[in-house]
N, C-alpha and C positions, 0 to 999 in steps of 0.2 A: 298737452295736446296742441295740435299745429290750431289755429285761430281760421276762421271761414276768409279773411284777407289772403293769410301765406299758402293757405289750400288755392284759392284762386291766380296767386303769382307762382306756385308750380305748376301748374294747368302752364303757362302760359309757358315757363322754365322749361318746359318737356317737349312743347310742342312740336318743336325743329327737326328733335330725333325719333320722335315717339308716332311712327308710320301706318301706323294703324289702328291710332286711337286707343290704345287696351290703358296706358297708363292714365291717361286724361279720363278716360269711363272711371275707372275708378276712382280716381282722386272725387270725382264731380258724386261720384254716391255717396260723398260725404257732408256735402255740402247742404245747408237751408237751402227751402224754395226763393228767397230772394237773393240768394248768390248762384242757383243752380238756374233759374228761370230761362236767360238768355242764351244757355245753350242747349232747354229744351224742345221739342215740338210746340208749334205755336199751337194757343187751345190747352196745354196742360195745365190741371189744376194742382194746387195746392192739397186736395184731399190725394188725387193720384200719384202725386211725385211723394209724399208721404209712405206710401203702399213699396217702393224701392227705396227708400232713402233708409242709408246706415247711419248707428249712434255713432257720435266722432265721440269716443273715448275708448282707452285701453285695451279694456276685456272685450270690446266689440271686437277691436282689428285683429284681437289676437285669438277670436273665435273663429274669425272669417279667416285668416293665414291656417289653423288648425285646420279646419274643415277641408281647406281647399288641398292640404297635404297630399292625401290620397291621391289626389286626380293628377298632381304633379310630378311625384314620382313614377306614376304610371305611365306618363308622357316621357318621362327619363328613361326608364327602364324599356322601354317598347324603341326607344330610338327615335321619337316624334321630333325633327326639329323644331318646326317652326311650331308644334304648341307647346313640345320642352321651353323653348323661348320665349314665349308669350306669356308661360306660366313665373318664369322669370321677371317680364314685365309687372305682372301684378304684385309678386313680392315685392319690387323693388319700390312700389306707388305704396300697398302697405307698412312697408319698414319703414320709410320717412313720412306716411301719417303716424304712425305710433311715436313718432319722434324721440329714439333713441339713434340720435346721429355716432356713436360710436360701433353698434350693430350697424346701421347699416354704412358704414365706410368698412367694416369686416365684409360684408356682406361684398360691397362693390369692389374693391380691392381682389380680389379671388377670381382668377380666370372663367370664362368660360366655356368650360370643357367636359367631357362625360354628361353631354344634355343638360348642365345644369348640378348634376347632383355634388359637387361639392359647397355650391349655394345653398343649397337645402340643407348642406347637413348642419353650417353655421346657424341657420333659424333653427332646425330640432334642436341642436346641441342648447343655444340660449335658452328656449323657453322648457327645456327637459323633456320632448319627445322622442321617442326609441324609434330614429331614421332607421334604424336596420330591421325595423317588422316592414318597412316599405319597399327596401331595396333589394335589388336581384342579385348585387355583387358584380356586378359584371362592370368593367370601365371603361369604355371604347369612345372616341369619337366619329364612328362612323364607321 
């Protein structure tokens, strides 16, 4: 698992490109309240960053990528760019906290085209989810 240091020097690794915050929110809900503190609301306590805060191990990240399946191919499939894109963002902050840097250089490597969904299909395909109860078939970029 990535270490609350190397969580913190991607936060900082991303920041340049990372335009709207979505990969830096995530990385940071991984973090302890002492690594998370300074870019929260000042006043936030340690019981309340608790109540959002994710397990930085394995089966968390690869619950919270399962989960979020659904909502992402629905933004593929519907033609959503910008949250087809965005949903791509949080992949991309997930795959490299799960830290299997060979997924995800599969992952980054693979154009993006058709909203996304050939991104998608290399996460279902690794972790053994059936992408085609998600997908419409359909391949268009626009």
């Amino acid at each position: 698992m990535r270490t609350q240091q190397e969580i913190l020097d991607r936060i900082s690794e991303v920041a340049s490109d990372d335009f709207m915050g979505f990969q830096r929110s995530d990385l940071m809900d991984f973090l302890d309240f002492e690594n998370v503190k300074s870019f929260l609301k000042e006043g936030t306590t340690n019981d309340q960053w608790k109540e959002s805060q994710k397990e930085n191990t394995e089966e968390a990240i690869k619950i919270t990528m399962f989960e979020y399946m659904p909502f992402a191919w629905e933004k593929a499939n519907g033609m959503r760019g910008i949250s087809a894109n965005r949903s791509i963002d949080h992949f991309t902050s997930w795959l490299w906290l799960y830290g299997d840097d060979e997924l995800l250089k599969r992952f980054e490597d693979v154009e993006y085209e058709h909203y996304g969904k050939e991104k998608l299909i290399i996460i279902c395909d690794h972790f053994g989810w059936d992408w085609k109860e998600w997908d419409d078939g359909e391949r268009t970029n626009g």
